[in-house]
C-alpha positions in Angstrom: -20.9 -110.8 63.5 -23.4 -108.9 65.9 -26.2 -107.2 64.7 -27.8 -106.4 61.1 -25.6 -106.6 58.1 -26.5 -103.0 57.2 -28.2 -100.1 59.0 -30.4 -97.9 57.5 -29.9 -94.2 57.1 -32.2 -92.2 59.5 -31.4 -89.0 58.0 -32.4 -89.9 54.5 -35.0 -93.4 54.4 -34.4 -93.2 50.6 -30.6 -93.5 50.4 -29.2 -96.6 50.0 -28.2 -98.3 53.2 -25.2 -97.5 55.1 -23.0 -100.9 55.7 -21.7 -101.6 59.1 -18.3 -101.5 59.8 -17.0 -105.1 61.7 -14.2 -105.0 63.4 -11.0 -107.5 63.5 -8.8 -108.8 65.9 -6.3 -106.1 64.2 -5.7 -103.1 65.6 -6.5 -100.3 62.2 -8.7 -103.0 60.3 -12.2 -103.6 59.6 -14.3 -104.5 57.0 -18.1 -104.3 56.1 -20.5 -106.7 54.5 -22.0 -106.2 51.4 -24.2 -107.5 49.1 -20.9 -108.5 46.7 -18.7 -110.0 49.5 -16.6 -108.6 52.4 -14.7 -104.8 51.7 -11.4 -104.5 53.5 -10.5 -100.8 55.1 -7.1 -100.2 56.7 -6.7 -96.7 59.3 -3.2 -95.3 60.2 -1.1 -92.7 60.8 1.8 -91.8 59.5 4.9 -91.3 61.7 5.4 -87.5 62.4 1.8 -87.0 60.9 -1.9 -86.9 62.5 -3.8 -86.8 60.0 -5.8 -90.0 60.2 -5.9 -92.2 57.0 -8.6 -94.6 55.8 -7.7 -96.6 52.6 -10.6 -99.1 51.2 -8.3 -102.2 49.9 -9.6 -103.2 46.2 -10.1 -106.4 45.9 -11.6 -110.0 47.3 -8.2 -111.8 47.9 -8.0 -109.8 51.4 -8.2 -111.1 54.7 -7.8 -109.7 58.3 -4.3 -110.4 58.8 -2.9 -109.9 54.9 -4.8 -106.2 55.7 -3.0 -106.0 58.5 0.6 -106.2 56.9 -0.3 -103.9 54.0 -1.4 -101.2 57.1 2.1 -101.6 58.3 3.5 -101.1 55.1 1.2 -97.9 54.2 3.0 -96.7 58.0 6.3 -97.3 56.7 6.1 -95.3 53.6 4.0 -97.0 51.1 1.3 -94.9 48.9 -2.0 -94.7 49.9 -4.7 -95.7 47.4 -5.7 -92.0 47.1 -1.8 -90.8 47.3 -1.4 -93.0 43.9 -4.2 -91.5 42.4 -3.1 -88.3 42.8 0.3 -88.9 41.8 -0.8 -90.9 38.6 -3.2 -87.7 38.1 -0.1 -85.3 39.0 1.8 -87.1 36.8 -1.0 -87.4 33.5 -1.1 -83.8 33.8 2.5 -83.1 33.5 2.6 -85.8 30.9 0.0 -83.9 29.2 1.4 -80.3 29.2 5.2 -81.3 28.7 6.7 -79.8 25.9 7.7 -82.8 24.5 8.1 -83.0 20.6 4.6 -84.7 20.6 2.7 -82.4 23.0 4.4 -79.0 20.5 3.3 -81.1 17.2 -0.1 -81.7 18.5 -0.3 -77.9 19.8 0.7 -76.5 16.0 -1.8 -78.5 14.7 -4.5 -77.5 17.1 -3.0 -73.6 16.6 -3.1 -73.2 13.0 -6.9 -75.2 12.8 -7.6 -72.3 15.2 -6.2 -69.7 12.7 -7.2 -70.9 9.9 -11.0 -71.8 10.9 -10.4 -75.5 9.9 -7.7 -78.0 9.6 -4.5 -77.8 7.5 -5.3 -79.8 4.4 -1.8 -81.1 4.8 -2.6 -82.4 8.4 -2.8 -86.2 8.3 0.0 -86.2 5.9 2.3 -84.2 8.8 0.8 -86.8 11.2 1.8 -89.7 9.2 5.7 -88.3 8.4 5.5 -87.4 12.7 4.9 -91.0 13.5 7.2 -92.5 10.9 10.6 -90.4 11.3 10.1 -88.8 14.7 8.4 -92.2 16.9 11.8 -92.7 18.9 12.4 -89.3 20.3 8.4 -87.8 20.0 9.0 -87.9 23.9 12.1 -86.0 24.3 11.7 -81.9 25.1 13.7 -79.6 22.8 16.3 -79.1 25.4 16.9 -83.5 25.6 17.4 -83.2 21.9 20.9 -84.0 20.8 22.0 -83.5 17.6 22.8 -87.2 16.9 19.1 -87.9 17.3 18.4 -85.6 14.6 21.3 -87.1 12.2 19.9 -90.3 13.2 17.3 -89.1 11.2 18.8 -88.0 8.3 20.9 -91.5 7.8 17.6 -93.3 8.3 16.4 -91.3 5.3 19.0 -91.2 3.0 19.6 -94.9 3.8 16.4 -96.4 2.5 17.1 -94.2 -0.6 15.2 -91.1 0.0 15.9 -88.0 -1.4 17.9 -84.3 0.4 14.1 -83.0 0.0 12.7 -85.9 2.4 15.2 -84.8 4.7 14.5 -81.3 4.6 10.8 -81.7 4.5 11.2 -83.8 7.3 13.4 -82.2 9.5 12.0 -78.9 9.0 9.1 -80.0 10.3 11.0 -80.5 13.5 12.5 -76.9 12.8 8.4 -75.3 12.8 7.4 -77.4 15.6 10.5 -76.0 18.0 9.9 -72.5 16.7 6.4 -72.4 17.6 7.0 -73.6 21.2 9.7 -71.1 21.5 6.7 -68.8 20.6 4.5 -69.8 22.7 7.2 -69.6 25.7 6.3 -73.6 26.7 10.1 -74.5 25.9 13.2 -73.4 25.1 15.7 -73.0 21.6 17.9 -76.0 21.0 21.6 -75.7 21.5 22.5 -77.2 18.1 22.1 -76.0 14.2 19.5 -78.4 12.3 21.0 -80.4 9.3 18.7 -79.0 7.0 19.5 -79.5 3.4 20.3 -76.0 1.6 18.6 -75.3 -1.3 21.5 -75.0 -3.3 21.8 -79.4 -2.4 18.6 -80.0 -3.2 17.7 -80.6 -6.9 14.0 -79.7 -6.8 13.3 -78.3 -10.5 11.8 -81.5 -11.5 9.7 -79.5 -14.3 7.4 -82.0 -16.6 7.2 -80.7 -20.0 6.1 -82.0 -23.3 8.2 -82.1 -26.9 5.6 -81.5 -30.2 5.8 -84.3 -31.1 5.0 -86.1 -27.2 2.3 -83.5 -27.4 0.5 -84.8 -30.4 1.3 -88.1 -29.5 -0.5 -87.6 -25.8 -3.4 -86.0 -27.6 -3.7 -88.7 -30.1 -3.9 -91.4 -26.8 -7.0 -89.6 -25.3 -8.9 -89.5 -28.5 -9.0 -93.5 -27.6 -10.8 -93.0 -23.6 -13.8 -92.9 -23.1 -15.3 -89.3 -23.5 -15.6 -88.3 -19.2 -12.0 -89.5 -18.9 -10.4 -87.9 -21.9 -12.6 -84.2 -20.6 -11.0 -84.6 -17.1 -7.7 -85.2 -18.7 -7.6 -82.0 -21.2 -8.9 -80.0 -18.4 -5.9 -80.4 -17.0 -4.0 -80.0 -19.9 -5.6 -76.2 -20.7 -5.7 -75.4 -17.5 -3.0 -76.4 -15.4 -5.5 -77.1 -12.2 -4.5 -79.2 -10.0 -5.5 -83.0 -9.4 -8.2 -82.5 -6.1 -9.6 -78.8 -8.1 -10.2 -80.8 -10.7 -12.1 -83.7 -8.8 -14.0 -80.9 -6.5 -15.4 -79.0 -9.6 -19.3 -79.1 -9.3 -21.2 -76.7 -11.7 -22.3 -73.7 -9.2 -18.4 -73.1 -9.5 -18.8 -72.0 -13.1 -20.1 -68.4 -13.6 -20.5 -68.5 -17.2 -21.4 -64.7 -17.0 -18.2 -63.4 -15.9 -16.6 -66.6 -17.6 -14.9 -67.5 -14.3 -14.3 -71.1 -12.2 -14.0 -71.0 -9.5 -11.5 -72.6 -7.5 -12.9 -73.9 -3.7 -10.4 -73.8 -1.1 -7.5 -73.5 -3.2 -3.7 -74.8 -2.4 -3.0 -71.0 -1.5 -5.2 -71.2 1.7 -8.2 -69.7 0.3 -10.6 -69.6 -2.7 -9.4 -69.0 -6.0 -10.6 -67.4 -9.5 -9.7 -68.4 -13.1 -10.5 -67.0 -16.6 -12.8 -69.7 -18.4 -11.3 -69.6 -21.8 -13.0 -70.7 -25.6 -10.8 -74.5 -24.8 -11.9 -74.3 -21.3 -15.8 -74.0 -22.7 -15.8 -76.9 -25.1 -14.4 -78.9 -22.3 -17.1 -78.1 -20.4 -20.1 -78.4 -22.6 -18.9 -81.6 -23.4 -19.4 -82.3 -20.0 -22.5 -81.1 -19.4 -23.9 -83.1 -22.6 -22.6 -86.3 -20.9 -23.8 -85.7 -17.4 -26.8 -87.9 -17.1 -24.0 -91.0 -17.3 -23.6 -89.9 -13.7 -24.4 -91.9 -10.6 -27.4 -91.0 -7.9 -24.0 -90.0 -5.7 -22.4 -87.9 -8.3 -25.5 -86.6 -9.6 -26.7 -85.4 -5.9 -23.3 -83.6 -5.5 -23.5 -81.9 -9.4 -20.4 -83.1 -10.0 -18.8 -81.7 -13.2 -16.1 -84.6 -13.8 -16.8 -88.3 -12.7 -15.3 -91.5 -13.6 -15.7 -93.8 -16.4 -18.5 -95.2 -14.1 -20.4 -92.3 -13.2 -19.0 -92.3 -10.0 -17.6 -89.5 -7.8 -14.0 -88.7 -8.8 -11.6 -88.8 -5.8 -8.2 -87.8 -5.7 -6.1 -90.6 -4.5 -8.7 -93.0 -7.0 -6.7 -96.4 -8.2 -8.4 -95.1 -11.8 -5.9 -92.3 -11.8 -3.0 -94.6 -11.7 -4.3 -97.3 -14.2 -5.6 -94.9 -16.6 -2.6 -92.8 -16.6 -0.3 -95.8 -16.8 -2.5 -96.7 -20.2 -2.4 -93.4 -21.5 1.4 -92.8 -20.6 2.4 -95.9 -22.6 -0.2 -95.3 -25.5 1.9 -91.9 -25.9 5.0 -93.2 -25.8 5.5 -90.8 -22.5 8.4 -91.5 -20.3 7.4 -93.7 -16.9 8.4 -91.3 -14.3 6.3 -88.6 -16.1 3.8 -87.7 -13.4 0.7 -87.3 -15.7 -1.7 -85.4 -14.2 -0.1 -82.6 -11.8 2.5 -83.1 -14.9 0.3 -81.6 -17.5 0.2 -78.8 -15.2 3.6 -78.0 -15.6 2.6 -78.4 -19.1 0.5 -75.7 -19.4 2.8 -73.6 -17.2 5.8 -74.3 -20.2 3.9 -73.8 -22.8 2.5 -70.1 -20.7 6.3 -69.2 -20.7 8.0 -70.0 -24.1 4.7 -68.2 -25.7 5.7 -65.5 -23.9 2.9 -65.2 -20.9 4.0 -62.4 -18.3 4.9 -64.0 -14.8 2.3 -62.1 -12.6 -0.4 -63.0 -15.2 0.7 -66.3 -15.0 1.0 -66.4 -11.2 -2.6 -65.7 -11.4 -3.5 -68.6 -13.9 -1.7 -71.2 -12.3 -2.7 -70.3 -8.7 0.8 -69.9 -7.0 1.1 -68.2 -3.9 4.7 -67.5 -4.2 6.2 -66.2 -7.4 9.1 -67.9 -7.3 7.6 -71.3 -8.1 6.3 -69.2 -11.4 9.8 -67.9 -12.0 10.7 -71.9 -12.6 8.6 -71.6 -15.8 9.9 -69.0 -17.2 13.8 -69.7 -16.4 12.8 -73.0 -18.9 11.6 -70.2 -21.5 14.9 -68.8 -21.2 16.7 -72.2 -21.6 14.4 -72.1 -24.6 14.8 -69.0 -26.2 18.8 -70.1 -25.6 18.4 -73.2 -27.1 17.2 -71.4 -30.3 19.5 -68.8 -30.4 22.1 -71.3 -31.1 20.5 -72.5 -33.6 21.0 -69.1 -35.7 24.0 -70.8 -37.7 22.1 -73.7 -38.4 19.2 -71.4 -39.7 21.5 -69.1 -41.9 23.2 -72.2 -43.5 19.3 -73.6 -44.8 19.0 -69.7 -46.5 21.8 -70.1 -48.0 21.5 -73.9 -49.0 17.9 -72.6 -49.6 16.1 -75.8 -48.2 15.1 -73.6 -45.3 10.9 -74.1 -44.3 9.6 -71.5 -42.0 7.0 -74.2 -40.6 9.6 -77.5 -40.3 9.1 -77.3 -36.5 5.6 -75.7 -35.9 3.2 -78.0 -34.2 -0.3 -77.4 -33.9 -1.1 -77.6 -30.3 -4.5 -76.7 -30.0 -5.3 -80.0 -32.0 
């Protein structure tokens, strides 16, 4: 090696210094000194091409003549260092904006928080159904999709016992992902008709409802919890919120004024209103007699419901499950009764066999579509049916006169 290991730049003293290239014995291939060993640098052209190229080899296993053969393999075709970076970039970038199924689900999601000003409340559920049915063909475009992939599917479903509304949940999530692509002109239709489960297969009128004598029997089991849990559970019970309204409830929400809760970012998209009625208004002095049993967390938050604990309520809470377990045993409830978004459809029953109009109880129950209300009142009609046969029945007591007007009235506001 002649001369300095490094010469300084003239142009600017206070750069760092400029390292000198040292030749080799091979034609193309130098390499320059540095502080952290010897760096290897291969020139060439290609054939039929002048521009000159100058690749820096990474590494410290190189030596003169190993440069040497990787410069005449760069001459016979091989990718430069900067070639491969630009097709790995090329190719992230396509990667990235390829309407594959996982690129469209990602852009819904990242559409409707746009929309909407926030996040679908649903959004890590979707995620988590995405990666669990959809994780072998989340790379495929609409227009690789073949229809055995989506059967595929819909076997895998039904196989480890799920139900027809899994597998039209699920595949109609596939259904709203394609149709917003096709929307946004980033892909095309598919050429296939999605097995989607009509609603005429799908049994989906799972309605909880209580008999009198379950009633009573439920209402005798919370007269045995402790006072915050037995508040949270009536709540529920006279007003047919739902599990996370109920947990989210501080006490600006109540306008005792107007007599109105209100109902923060409701499952209808936006914020709700309910009538605070005279049940509604015990329930909720009671609560505010019992608040200082609250935590610093709870407390801090005004919280109007909390747990046997004083702590925050949340609503995927183990206490749910235990305390609902106890309760549904204690009443002699059935196991698959789902007790809490159960005594909603409670309070909805009870709504429609008393006779409660369905737009009015649209309103009181929150639903955005009145066809989910309409399931209510088809039971008061099964009901009102119910009784109608029983006219003989009745007619034969006059007659027999061991007929009692009150044999079958139960007091439910007990």
């Amino acid at each position: 090696m002649v001369g300095n290991k490094y010469k300084l730049n003239l142009r600017n003293p206070m750069k760092s210094p400029q390292y000198t290239r040292i030749k080799t014995k091979y034609p193309g291939v130098f390499f320059r000194e540095t502080d952290n060993g010897k760096i290897f640098y291969i020139r060439y052209r290609r054939p039929g091409n002048r521009n000159l190229i100058e690749d820096r080899l990474i590494g410290k296993h190189w030596t003169p003549a190993r440069a040497a053969q990787e410069r005449g393999r760069r001459i016979d075709g091989e990718p430069s260092n900067r070639e491969k970076r630009q097709s790995d970039e090329a190719e992230r970038i396509a990667r990235l904006h390829r309407p594959n199924l996982e690129n469209l689900f990602n852009r819904y999601l990242s559409d409707k928080a746009d929309e909407r000003g926030r996040p679908l409340k649903s959004e890590n559920k979707l995620q988590k159904t995405f990666e669990k049915h959809f994780k072998q063909i989340k790379d495929k475009t609409p227009d690789e999709l073949a229809e055995t992939d989506v059967l595929r599917i819909r076997r895998d479903i039904l196989k480890n016992n799920g139900k027809l509304k899994t597998v039209s949940n699920v595949i109609g999530i596939l259904n709203t992902i394609i149709k917003h692509g096709i929307k946004l002109r980033v892909c095309g239709p598919i050429d296939f008709e999605l097995p989607i489960p009509k609603n005429r297969e799908i049994n989906n009128k799972t309605t909880e409802r209580f008999s009198p004598a379950e009633l009573a029997s439920f209402l005798k089991a919370l007269e045995e919890e402790p006072q915050q849990i037995r508040n949270y559970y009536l709540m529920a019970l006279h007003t047919g919120m739902r599990k996370n309204e109920i947990c989210k409830l501080v006490w600006s929400d109540c306008n005792f004024d107007y007599m109105e809760l209100l109902i923060r970012d409701a499952k209808s998209g936006h914020d709700e209103k309910i009538p605070i009625s005279a049940s509604m208004k015990k329930i909720l002095d009671e609560q505010f007699q019992i608040k200082h049993l609250r935590n610093p967390e709870a407390a801090s938050k005004d919280m109007i419901f909390f747990s046997k604990t004083g702590c925050v309520l949340g609503p995927s809470d183990k206490i749910f499950t235990k305390t609902s377990a106890r309760i549904r045993e204690r009443a002699g409830l059935p196991k698959n009764f789902r007790m809490v978004h159960g005594l909603r459809h409670v309070f909805g029953t009870l709504h429609a066999v008393a006779g409660t109009p369905p737009l009015l109880l649209k309103e009181l129950m929150t639903h955005k579509d009145l066809n989910t209300t309409l399931r209510y009142i088809e039971i008061a009609s099964n009901e009102a049916k119910q009784a109608s046969d029983k006219t003989g029945e009745i007619i034969d007591k006059h007659i027999k006169g061991d007929y009692s007007p009150n044999a079958n009235v139960v007091n439910l506001t007990s």
